[in-house]
C-alpha positions as CSV (number, residue, x, y, z in Angstrom):
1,X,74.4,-64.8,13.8
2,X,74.0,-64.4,10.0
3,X,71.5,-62.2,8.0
4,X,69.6,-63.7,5.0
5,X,68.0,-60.9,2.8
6,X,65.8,-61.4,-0.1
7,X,64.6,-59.6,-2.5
8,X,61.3,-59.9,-4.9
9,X,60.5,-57.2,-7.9
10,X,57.8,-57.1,-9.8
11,X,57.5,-54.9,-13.1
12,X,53.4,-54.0,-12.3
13,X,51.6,-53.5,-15.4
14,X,47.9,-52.1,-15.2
15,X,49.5,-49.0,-12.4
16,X,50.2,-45.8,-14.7
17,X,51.2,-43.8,-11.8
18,X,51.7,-43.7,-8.2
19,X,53.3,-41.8,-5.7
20,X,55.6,-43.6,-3.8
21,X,54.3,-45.8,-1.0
22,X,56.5,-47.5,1.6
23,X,55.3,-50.2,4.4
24,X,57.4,-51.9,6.9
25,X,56.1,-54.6,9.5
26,X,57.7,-57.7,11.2
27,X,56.0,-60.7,11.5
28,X,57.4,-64.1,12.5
29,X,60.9,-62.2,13.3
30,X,60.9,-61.4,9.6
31,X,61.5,-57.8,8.8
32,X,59.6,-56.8,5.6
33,X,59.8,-54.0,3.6
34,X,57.0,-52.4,0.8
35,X,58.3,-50.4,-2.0
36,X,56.0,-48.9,-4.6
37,X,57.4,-46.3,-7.2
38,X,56.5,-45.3,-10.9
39,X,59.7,-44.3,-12.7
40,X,59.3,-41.8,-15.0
41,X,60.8,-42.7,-18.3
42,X,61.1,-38.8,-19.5
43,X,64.3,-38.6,-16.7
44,X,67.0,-40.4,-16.1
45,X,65.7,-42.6,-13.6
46,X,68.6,-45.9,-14.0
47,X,70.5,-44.4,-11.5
48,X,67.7,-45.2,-9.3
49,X,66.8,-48.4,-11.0
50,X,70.5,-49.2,-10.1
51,X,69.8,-49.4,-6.5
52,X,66.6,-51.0,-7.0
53,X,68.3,-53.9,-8.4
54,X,71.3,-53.5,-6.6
55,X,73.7,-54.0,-9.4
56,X,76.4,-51.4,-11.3
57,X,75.0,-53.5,-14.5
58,X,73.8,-50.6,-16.2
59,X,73.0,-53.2,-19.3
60,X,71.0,-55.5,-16.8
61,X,68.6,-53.0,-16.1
62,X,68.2,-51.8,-19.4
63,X,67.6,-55.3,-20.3
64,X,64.7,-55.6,-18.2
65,X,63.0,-52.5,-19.5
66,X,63.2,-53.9,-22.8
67,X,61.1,-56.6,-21.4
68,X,58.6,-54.3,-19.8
69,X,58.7,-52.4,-22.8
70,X,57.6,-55.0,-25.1
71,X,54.6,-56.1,-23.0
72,X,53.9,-52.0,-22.6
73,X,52.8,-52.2,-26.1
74,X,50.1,-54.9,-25.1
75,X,49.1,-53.3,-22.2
76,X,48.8,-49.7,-23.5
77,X,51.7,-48.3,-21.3
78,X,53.1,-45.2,-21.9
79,X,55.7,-43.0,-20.7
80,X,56.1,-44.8,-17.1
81,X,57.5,-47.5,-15.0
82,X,56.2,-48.9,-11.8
83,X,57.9,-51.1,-9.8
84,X,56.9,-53.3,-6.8
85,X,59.8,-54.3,-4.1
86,X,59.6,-56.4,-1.5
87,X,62.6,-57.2,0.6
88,X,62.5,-59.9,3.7
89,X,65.8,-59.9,6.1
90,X,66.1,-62.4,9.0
91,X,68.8,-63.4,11.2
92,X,69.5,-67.2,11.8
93,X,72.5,-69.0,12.8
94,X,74.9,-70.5,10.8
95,X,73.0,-74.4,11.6
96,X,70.3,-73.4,10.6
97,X,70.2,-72.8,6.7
98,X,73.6,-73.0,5.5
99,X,73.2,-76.6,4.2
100,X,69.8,-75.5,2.9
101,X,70.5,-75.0,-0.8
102,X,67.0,-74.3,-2.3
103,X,65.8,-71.2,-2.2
104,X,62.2,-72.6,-1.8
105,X,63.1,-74.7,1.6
106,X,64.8,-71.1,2.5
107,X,61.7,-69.5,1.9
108,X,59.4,-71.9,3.5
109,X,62.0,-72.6,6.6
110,X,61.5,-68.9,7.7
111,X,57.9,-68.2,6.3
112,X,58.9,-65.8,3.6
113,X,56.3,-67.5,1.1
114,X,53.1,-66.9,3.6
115,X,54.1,-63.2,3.9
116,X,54.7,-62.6,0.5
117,X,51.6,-64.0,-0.6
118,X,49.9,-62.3,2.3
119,X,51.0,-59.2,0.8
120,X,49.9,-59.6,-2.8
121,X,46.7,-60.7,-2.0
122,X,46.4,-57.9,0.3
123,X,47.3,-55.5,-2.8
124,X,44.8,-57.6,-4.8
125,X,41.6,-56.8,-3.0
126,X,42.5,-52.8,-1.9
127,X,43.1,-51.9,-5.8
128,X,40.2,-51.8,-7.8
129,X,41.4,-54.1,-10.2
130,X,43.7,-56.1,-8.4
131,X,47.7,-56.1,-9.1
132,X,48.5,-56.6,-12.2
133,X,51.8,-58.9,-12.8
134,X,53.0,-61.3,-14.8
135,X,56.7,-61.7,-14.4
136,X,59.0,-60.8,-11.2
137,X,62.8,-61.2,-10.3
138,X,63.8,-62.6,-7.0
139,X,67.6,-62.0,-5.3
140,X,69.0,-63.8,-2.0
141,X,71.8,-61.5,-0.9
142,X,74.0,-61.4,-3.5
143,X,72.5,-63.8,-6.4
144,X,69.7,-63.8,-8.6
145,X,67.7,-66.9,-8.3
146,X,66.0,-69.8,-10.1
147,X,62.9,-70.3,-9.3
148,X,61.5,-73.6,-11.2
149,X,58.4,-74.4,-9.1
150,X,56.4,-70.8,-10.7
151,X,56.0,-71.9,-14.2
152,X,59.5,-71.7,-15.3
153,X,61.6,-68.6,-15.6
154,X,63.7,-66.7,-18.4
155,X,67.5,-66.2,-18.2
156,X,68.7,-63.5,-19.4
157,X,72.5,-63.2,-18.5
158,X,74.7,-63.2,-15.6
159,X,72.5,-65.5,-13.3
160,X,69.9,-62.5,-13.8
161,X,66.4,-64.2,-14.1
162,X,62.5,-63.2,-14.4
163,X,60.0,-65.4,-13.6
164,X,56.4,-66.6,-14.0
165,X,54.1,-66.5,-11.2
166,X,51.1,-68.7,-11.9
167,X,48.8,-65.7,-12.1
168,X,49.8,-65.0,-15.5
169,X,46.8,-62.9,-17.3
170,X,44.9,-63.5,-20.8
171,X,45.1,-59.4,-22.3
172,X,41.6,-60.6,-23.5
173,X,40.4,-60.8,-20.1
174,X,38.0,-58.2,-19.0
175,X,39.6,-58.0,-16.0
176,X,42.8,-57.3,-17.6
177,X,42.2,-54.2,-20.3
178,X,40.6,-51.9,-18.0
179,X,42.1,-48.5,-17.9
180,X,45.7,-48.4,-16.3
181,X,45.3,-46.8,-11.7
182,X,46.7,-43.6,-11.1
183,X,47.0,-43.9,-7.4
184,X,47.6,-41.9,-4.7
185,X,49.0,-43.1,-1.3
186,X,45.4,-42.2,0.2
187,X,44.4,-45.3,-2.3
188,X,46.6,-47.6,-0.2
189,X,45.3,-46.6,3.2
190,X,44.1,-49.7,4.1
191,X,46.9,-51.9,3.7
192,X,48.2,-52.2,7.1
193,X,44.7,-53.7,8.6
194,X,44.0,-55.8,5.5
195,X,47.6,-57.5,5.2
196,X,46.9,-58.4,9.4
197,X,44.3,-59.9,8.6
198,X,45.0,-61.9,5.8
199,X,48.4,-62.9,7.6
200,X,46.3,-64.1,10.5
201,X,44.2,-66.5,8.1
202,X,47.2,-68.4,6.9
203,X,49.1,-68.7,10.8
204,X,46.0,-69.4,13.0
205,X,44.0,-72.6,13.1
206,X,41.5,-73.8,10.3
207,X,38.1,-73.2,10.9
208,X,35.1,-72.5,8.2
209,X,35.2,-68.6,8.2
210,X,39.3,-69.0,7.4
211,X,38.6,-71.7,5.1
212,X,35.8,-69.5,3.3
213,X,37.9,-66.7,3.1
214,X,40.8,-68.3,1.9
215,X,39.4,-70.0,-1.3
216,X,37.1,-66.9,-1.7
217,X,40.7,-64.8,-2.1
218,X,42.0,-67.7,-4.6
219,X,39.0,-67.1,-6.9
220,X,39.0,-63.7,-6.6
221,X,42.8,-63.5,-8.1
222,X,43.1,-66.6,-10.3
223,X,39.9,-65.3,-11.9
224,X,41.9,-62.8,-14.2
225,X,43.7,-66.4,-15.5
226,X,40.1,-67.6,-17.3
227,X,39.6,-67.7,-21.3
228,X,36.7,-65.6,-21.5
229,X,34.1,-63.8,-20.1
230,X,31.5,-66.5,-18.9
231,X,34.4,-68.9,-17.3
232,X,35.2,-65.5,-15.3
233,X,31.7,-65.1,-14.1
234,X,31.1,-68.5,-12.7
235,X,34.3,-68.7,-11.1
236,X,32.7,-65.6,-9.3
237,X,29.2,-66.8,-8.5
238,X,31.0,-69.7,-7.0
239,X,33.1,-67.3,-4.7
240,X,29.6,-65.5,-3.6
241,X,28.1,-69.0,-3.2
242,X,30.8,-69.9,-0.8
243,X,30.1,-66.6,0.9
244,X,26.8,-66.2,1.3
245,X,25.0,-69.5,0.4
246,X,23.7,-71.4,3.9
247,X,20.8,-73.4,2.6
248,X,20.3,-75.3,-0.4
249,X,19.6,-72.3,-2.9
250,X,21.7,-69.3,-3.4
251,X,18.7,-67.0,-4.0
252,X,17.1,-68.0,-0.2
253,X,20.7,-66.2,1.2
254,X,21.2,-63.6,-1.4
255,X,19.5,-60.8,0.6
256,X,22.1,-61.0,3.4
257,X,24.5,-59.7,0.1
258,X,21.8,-56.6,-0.6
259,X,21.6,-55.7,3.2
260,X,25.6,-56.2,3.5
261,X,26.1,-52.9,1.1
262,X,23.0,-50.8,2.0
263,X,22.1,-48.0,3.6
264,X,18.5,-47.7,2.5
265,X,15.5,-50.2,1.3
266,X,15.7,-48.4,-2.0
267,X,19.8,-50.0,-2.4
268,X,18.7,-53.1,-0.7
269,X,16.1,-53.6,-3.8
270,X,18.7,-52.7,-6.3
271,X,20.8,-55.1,-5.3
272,X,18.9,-57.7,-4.5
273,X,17.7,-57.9,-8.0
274,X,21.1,-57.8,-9.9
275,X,21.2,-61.1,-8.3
276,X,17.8,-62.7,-8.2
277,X,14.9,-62.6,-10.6
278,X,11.9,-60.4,-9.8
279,X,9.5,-62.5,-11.3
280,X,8.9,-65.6,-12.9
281,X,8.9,-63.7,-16.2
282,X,11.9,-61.8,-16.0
283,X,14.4,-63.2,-18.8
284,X,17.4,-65.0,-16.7
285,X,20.1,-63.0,-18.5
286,X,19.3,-60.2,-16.5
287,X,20.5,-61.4,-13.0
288,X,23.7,-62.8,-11.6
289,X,22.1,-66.2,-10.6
290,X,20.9,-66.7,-14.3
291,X,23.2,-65.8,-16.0
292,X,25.1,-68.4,-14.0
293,X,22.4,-70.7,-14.5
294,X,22.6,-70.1,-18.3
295,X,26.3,-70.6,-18.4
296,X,26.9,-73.8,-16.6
297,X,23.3,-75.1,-18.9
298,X,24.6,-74.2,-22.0
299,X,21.8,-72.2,-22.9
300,X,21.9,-68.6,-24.5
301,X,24.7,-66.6,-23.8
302,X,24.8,-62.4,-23.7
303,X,26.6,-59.8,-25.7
304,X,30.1,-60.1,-24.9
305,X,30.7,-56.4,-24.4
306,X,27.7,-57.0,-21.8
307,X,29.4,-59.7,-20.4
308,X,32.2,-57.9,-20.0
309,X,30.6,-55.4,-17.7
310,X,28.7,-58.1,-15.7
311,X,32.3,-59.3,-14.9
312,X,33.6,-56.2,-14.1
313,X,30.0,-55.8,-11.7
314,X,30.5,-59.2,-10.2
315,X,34.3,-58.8,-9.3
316,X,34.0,-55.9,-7.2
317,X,30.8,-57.7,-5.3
318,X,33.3,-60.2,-4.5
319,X,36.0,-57.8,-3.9
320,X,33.9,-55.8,-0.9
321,X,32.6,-58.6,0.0
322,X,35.8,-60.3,1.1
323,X,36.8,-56.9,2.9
324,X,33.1,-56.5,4.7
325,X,33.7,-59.7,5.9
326,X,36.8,-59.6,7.1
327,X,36.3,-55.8,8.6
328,X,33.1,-58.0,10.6
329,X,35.2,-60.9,11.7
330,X,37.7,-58.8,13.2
331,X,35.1,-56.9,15.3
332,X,33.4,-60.2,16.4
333,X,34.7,-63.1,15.4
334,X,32.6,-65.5,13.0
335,X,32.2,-69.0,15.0
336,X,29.3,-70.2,13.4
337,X,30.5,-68.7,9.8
338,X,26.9,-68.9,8.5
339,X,24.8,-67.7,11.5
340,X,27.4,-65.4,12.9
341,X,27.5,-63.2,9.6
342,X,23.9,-63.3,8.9
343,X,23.2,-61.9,12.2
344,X,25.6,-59.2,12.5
345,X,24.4,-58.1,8.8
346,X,21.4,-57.9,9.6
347,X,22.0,-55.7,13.0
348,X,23.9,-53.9,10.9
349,X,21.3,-53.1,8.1
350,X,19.0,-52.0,10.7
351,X,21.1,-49.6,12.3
352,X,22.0,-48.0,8.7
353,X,18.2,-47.7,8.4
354,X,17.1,-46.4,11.2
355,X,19.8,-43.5,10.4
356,X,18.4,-43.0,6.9
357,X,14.6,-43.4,7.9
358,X,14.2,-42.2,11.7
359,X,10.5,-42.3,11.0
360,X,10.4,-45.9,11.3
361,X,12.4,-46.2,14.4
């Protein structure tokens, strides 16, 4: 029996701070392993770096802070680094990978890319504003790998390479220059049950609710990749509209949204109306379904520092509504996606109400 370890880092740029969080799991007889740690630049943290990278190459790692370092200055970093490391180790025998030569064949032989993506989509929806990467270096054992199918890749020296994931962000992006997390391990708490979940919507058979969830997730993170504001918004309407829209008009289902994240009739209102229009009067730029509307029409747009914050509004609908969703399948699964999730949000709702107004039990 033989042991294939490999090794993914990611140089995370919109985390300021964090103390250091650690996961291990096994799925698939894969053996996983979370790292999270900011490296404080005011001590001599290489020596740790070292063992991160597992390489005596001092001039290696001080390479790759130059890189981070350079992209700091877009970003509005200072005076810390925060590294991501995942590491996968499986043991196989000799048959069955050693005349495997791509990395990517390795990876999908053993199911390393379903867990890995598992887990940074998992990091995506539990942090406010997602994980923010643009680069990452992956090892197998002892070697630094090539990885051409991600956008291509920079070499620096020795074999050493960084690449580019497909999620690489626009700094104009309003879901980009927010201010930098400070987290705290407590801001992590949820990991463990999200990541299962997620996992289990990529290994167990297709139905609607996995399907729904899926692309919902995709939107979700590849939004952060659009050229402005009003691409990012309808990219998110469309997410809710997969969600949440049964019949022919998104405004019939909408209310299923408002009941999803209240407690009382007074939040249910609120909601409802960042969505829909109150009346025929209302001017369409001041809901979430006009403002679509207005987009995809080519009619007037808003502000853009108003758009901004619409974006910033509408991505965290998304965001909880992806975890709601997933927190109610898990209780009782969603067979008919539509039906199933209407219902239980609205048994739901009632309960919450009959807590906050016992006089109308």
């Amino acid at each position: 029996m033989k042991k294939l370890r490999i090794r993914y880092i990611f140089p995370v740029y919109n985390i300021l701070e964090i103390e250091e969080f650690n996961y291990e799991n096994e799925f698939s007889n894969i053996k996983f392993n979370i790292n999270i740690k900011t490296y404080d630049e005011r001590k001599n943290h290489y020596d740790e770096c070292l063992k991160v990278f597992d390489t005596e190459d001092k001039k290696l790692v001080y390479e790759l802070f130059d890189l981070v370092e350079n992209q700091e200055k877009i970003y509005n970093f200072s005076q810390s680094k925060t590294l991501l490391v995942i590491d996968f180790e499986t043991q196989y025998f000799s048959n069955e990978v050693d005349d495997i030569k791509s990395f990517e064949e390795k990876a999908k032989k053993f199911n390393y890319s379903e867990i890995l993506r598992s887990i940074l989509e998992t990091l995506h929806l539990i942090l406010p504003y997602g994980l923010g990467y643009y680069k990452y270096i992956s090892k197998e054992n002892n070697s630094y790998l090539t990885l051409t199918s991600h956008g291509g890749n920079t070499t620096f020296f020795n074999g050493f390479a960084i690449h580019i994931p497909h999620e690489k962000p626009y700094t104009f992006s309003p879901l980009v220059d927010v201010v930098l997390m400070r987290l705290k391990k407590k801001d992590l708490i949820q990991f463990d049950n999200i990541l299962e979940n997620i996992y289990s919507l990529k290994i167990k058979k297709s139905n609607q609710y996995s399907r729904i969830i899926k692309q919902s997730i995709d939107y979700h993170i590849q939004v952060k990749t659009f050229l402005n504001s009003e691409q990012a918004f309808v990219i998110l309407m469309i997410a809710i509209e997969a969600m949440f829209k049964k019949s022919d008009k998104l405004h019939k289902d909408i209310p299923f949204l408002a009941k999803l994240f209240s407690d009382t009739e007074m939040e249910y209102t609120t909601v409802l109306y960042k969505f829909k229009e109150k009346n025929k009067e209302q001017n369409r730029n001041e809901f979430f379904i006009g403002i679509r509307n207005n987009i995809v029409h080519g009619d007037e747009f808003i502000e853009k520092n108003e758009m901004n914050k619409k974006v910033l509004e509408l991505y965290e609908y998304v965001r909880k509504s992806i975890l709601s969703i997933m927190k109610i399948n898990s209780k009782k699964a969603l067979v008919n996606y539509y039906d199933d999730l209407f219902e239980q949000v609205q048994k739901e709702y009632n309960e919450r109400l009959s807590k906050t107004s016992p006089s109308k039990q």
